[in-house]
C-alpha positions in Angstrom: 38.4 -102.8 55.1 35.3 -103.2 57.3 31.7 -102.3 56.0 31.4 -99.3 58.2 34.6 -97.8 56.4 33.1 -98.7 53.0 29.8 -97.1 54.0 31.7 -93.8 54.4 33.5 -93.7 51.0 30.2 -94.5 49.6 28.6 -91.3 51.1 31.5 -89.4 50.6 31.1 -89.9 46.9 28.0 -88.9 46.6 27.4 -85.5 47.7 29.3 -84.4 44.3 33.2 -84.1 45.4 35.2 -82.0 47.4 34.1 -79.4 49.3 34.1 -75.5 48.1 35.2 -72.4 50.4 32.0 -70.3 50.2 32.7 -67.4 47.6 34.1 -64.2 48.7 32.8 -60.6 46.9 34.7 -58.7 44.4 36.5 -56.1 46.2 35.0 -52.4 44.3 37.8 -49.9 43.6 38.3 -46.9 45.9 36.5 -43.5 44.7 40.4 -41.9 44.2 40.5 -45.0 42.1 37.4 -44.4 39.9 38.8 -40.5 39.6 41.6 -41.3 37.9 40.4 -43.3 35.0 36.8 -41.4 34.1 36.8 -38.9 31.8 35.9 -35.5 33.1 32.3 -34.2 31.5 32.1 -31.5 29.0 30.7 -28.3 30.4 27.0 -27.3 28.5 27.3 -25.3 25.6 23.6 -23.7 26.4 25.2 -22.8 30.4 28.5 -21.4 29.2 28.8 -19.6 26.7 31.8 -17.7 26.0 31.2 -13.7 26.3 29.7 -12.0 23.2 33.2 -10.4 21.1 33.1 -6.8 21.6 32.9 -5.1 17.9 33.5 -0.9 19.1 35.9 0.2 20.7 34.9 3.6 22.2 35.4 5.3 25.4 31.4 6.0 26.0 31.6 7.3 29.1 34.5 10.1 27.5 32.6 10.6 24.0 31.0 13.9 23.1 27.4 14.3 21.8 26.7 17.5 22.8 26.0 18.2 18.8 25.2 16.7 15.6 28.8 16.8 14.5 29.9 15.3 17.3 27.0 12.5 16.5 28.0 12.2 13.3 31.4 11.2 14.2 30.7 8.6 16.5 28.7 7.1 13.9 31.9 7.3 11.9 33.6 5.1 14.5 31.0 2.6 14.8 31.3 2.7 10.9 28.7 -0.3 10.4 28.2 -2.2 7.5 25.1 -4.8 5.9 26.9 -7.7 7.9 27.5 -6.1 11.0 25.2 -3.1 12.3 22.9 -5.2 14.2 25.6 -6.3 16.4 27.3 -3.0 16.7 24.2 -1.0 17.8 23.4 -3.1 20.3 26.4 -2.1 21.8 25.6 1.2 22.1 24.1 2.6 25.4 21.1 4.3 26.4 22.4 7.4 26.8 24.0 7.5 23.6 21.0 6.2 21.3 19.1 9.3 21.1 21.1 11.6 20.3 23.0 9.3 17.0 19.8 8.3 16.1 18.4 12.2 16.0 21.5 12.8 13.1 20.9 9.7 11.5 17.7 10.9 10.7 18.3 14.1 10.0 20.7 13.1 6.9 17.9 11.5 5.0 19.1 9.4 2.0 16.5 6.2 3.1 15.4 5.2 -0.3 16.5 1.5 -0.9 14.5 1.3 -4.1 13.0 3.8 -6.8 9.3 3.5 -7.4 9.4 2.0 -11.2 8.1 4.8 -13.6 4.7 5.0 -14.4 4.5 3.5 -17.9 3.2 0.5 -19.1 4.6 -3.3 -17.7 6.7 -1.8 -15.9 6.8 -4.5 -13.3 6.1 -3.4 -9.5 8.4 -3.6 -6.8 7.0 -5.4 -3.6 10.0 -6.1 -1.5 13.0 -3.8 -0.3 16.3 -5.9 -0.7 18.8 -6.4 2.2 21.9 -4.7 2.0 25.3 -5.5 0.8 27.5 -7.1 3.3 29.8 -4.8 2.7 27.1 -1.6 2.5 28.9 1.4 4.5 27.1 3.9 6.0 25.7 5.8 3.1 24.5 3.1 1.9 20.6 3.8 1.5 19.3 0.3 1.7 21.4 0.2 5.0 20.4 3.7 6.2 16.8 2.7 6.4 17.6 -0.1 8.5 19.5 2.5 10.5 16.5 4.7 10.3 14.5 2.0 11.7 16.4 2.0 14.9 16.5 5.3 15.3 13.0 6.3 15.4 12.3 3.8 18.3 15.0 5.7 20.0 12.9 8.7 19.5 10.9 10.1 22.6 7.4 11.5 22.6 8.5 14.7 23.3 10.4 15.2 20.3 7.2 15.4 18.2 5.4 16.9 21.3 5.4 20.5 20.2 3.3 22.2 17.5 5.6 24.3 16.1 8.9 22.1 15.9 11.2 24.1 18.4 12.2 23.4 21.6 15.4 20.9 23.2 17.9 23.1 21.1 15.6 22.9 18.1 15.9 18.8 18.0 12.3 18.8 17.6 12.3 20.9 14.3 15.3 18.4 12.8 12.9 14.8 14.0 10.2 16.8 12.6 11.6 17.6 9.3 12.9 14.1 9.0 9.8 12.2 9.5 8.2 14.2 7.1 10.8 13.3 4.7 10.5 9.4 5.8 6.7 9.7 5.2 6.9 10.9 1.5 9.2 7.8 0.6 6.7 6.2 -1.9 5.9 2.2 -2.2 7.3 0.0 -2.4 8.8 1.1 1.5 6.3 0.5 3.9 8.1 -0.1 7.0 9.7 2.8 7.8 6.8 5.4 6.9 4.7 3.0 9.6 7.0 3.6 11.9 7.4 7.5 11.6 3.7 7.4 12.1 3.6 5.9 14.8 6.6 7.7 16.8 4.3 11.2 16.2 2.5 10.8 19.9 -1.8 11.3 19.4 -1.3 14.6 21.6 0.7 15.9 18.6 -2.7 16.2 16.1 -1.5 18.7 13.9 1.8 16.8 13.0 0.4 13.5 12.9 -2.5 15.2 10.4 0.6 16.6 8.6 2.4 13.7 8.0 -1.2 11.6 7.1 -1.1 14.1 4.5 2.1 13.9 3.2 2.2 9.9 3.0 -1.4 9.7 1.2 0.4 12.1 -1.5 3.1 9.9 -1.6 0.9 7.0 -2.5 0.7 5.2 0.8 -3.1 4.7 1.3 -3.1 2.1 3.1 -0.9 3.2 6.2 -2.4 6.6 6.1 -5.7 4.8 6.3 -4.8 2.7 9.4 -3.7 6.0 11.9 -6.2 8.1 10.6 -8.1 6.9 13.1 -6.2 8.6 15.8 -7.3 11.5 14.9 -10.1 13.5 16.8 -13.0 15.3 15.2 -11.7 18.4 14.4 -8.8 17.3 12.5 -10.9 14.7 10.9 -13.0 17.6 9.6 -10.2 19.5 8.3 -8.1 16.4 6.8 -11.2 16.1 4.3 -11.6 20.2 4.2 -7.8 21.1 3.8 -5.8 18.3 2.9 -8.6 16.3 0.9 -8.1 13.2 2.3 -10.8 10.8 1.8 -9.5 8.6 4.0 -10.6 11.0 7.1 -13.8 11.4 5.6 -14.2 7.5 5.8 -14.5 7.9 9.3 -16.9 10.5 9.1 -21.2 9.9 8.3 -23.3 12.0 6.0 -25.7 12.5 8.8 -23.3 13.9 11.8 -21.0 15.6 9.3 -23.0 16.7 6.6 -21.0 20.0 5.6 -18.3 17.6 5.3 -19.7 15.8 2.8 -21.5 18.5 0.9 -18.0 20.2 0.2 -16.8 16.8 -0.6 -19.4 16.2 -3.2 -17.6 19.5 -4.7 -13.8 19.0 -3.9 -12.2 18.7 -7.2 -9.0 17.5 -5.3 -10.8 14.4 -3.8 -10.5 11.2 -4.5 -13.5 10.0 -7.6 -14.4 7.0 -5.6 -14.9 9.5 -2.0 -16.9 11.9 -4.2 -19.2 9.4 -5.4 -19.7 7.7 -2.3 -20.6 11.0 -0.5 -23.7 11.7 -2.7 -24.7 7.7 -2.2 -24.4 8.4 1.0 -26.3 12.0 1.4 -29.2 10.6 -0.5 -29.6 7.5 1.9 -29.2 10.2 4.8 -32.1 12.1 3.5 -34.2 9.0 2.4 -34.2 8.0 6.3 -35.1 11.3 7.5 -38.6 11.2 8.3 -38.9 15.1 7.6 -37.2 15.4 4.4 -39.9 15.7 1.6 -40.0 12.3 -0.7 -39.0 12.1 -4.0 -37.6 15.6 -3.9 -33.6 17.1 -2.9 -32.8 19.2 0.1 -31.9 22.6 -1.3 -28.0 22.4 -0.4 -27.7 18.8 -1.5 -29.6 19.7 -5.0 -27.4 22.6 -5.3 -24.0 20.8 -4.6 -25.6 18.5 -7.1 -25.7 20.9 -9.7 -22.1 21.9 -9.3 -20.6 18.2 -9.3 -22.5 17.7 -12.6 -20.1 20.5 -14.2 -17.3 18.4 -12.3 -13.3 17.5 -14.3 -14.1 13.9 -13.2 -16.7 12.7 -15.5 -17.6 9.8 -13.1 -18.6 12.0 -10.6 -20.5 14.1 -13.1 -22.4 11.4 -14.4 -23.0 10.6 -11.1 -24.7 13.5 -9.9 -26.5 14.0 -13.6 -28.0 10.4 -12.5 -28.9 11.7 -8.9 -31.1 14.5 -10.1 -32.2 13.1 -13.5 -33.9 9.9 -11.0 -35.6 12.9 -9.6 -36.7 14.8 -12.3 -34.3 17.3 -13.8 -32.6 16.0 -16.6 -30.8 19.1 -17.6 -27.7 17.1 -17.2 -28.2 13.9 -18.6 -25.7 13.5 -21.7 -26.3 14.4 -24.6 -24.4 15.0 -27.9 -23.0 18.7 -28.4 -23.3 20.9 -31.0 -19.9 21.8 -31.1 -16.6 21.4 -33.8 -14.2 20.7 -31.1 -13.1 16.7 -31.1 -12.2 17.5 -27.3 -15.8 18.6 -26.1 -17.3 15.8 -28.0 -14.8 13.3 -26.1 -15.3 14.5 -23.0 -19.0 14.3 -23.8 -18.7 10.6 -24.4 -16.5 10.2 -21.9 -19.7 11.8 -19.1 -21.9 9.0 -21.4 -19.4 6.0 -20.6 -20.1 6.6 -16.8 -23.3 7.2 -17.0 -24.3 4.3 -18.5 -22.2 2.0 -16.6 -24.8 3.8 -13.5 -27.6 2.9 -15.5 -26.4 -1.1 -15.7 -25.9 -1.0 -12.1 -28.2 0.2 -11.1 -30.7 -2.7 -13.0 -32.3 0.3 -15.2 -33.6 -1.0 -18.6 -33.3 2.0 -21.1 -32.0 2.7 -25.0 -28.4 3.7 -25.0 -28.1 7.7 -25.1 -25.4 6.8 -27.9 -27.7 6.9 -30.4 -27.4 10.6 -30.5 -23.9 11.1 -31.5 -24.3 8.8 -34.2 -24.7 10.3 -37.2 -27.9 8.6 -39.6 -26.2 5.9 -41.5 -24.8 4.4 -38.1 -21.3 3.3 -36.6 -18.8 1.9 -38.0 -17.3 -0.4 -36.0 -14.0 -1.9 -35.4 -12.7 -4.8 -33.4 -8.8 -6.2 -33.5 -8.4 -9.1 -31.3 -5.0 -10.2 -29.8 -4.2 -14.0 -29.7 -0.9 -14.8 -28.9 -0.8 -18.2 -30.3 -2.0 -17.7 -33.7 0.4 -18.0 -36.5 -1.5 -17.3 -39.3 -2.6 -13.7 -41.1 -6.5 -13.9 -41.6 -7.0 -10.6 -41.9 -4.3 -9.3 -43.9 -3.3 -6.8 -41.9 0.3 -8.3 -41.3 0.2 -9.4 -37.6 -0.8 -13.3 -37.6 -1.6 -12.2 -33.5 -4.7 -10.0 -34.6 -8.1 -10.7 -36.1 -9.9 -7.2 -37.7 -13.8 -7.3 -38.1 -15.8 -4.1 -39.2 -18.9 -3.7 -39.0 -21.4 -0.7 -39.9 -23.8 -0.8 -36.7 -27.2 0.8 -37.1 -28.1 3.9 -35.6 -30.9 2.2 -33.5 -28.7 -0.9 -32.0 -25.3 1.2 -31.2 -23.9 0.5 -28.0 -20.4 1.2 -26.0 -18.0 -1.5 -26.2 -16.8 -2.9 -23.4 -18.0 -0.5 -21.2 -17.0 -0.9 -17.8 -13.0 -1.0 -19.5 -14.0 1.8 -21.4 -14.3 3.8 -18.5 -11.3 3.2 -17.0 -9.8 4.0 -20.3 -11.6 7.3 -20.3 -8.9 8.4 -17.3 -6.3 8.2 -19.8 -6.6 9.8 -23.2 -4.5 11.4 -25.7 -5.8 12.8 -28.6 -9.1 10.8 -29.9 -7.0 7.9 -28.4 -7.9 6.3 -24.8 -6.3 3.6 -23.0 -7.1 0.8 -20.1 -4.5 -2.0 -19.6 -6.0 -3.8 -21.7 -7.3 -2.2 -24.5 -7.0 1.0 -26.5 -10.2 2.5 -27.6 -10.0 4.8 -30.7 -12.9 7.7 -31.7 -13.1 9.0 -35.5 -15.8 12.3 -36.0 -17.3 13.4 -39.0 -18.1 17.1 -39.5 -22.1 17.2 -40.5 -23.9 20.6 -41.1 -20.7 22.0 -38.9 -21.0 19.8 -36.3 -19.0 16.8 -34.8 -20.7 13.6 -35.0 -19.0 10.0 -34.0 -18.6 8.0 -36.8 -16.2 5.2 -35.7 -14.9 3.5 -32.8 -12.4 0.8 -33.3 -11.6 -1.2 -29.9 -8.3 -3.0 -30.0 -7.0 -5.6 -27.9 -3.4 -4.5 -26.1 -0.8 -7.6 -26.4 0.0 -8.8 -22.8 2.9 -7.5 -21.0 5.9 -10.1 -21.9 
């Protein structure tokens, strides 16, 4: 072989072998391809939802409600229960609302729960249950919720007119029924808020009428909150007529003063309104520049006089303080000359108040006690309640109580406890008066013919279990 062919093979050999095609690129499958072997997406549950399950099934368009029977039995067919009545009402069209709603409330029966009876630990009720699945229709825990919906089907002018009558006499039957709603005591609150508000403020007389009949029925608080939608006038004549001292709240000693005078008076007010309206006469005629100083406008002095005569022994000792700070002590307490054990409590009972307005109001003077006690002094007793003691100190058989007595000269007596005394004063039977937390017992003893107070035992009340 000749060196030029030996040259060649040499060259072949290194450029690494046999030559290569160049590479060709995958061929991609054809889109019918592709569509056969994907799997098809699932459509959104959010963007297609099935349609909602239809629970009545009434002919709306061919029903009846020209009358509350025929309401009624509509409401028969919709038949809805604690599980259910949400769903089923919304099915029910405008048209129809009103006039089922209007029969709902006119049957009444909307009390879930009975106000617990007023007796001691008797435990309060804050919150309404929900009703049974099952609950039918006269159910009462279920009509309220009915009763709920159908006062916000109501329309203004159903409350609209003074005297009730008016769209076949609807009016009368919505007006009847909210007055009914608005008497449900606590624990409701929900659905006495909403009666007030479906009464439109055009419709003053009702809406003071049903103010009214709610603060009666022990609902303060929502009686305070639309009081305020009242206008001057009936203001004036919810304190005047319907002694609501939640209206006069709203009211001032100095543009209302008639208002307030007659309150000062009202032995159907409230003891805290009462009070507040002589605090708040005296600071009206302390700022006027042209009322004499240190002296009592006639009327005031003379409304005065009368509240010191007043049932409520707070607001008597509360006026015999008013004009005893400005001279006339005529009605200051004092012990009476008297054989009757219920004069001399009620006596004491003016006293407790009284000096409780003495300690607020930073006075430093001897207790007026000292003159229903007879000379040798008071005999004092004091039984305190400890749950966890096991052991009978005392004797007295309770290993819970500890008795001290002690004979308290004439010149250092002094009420016990008084601020709880007070409160305890409210509720007496016999020589017996109780707070919740103490029971406060009063002995007498008959000198020259007349009562004196000789004991006062003060004894704790065990907690309620």
């Amino acid at each position: 072989m000749g060196a030029a062919a030996l040259a060649a093979i040499a060259w072949l050999s290194g450029c690494g072998g046999t030559p290569q095609a160049p590479a060709q690129p995958r061929s991609q499958p054809a889109a019918s391809d592709r569509g056969a072997t994907a799997r098809p997406a699932e459509p959104d549950p959010d963007l297609n939802r099935p349609p909602p399950r239809k629970l009545l099934a009434i002919n709306w368009e061919a029903t009846q409600l020209a009358s509350e029977a025929d309401a009624l039995a509509v409401w028969a067919q919709i038949a809805p229960t604690g599980q259910d009545w949400e769903e089923k009402l919304d099915e029910v069209p405008a048209a129809a609302a009103r006039p089922l709603a209007v029969a709902l409330l006119r049957g009444g029966n909307f009390v879930c729960v009975a106000p617990p009876p007023p007796i001691d630990c008797a435990r309060p009720v804050f919150d309404l249950p929900e009703p049974a699945h099952a609950a039918g229709f006269t159910d009462p825990c279920l009509r309220r919720l009915l009763a709920l919906w159908s006062v916000a089907q109501l329309e203004p002018d159903d409350l609209s007119s003074v005297n009730g009558a008016g769209n076949g006499g609807v009016n009368g039957g919505v007006r009847d029924a909210l007055r009914a709603i608005v008497a449900i005591p606590p624990p409701e609150s929900q659905l006495v808020a909403a009666a007030l508000r479906a009464v439109p403020d055009r419709s003053q007389d009702e809406l003071l009428a049903l103010i009214a009949i709610a603060t009666r029925a022990g609902q303060r608080d929502l009686a305070s909150a639309a009081i305020g939608r009242l206008d001057e006038a009936h203001l004036i004549e919810a304190t005047s007529k319907h002694h609501l001292d939640v209206a006069l709240e709203v009211l001032s000693a100095q543009g209302h003063r008639a208002a307030y005078l007659a309150a000062v008076t009202d032995e159907s007010m409230a003891t805290r309104a009462r009070t507040q309206a002589i605090a708040d006469l005296l600071a009206a005629d302390a700022a006027d520049d042209a009322a004499p100083r240190g002296k009592l406008a006639p009327d005031l002095q003379a409304a005065l006089v009368k509240a010191a005569a007043a049932r409520d022994c707070t607001v008597a000792a509360t006026a015999a303080r008013a004009l005893a700070l400005r001279g006339d002590r005529r009605f200051v307490p004092s012990r009476p000359r008297t054989r009757s054990s219920e004069v001399m409590l009620r006596a004491l009972c003016v006293l407790a108040s009284y000096e409780q307005l003495v300690g607020l109001q930073g006075a430093s003077e001897p207790s007026l006690l000292a003159a229903f006690v007879p000379p040798k002094g008071l005999e004092r007793t004091v039984v305190v309640y400890d749950a966890l003691s096991d052991v009978d100190d005392d004797g007295d058989g309770d290993p819970h109580t500890r008795r001290t007595i002690d004979l308290v000269p004439r010149a250092e007596v002094a009420l016990p406890e008084q601020d709880d005394l007070v409160r305890a004063m409210q509720r007496c039977t016999g020589t017996s008066c109780k707070s919740a937390d103490r029971e406060f017992r009063f002995a007498w003893k008959s000198i020259g013919g007349e009562l004196w107070l000789s004991r006062i035992e003060v004894i704790d009340r065990p907690p309620c279990p």
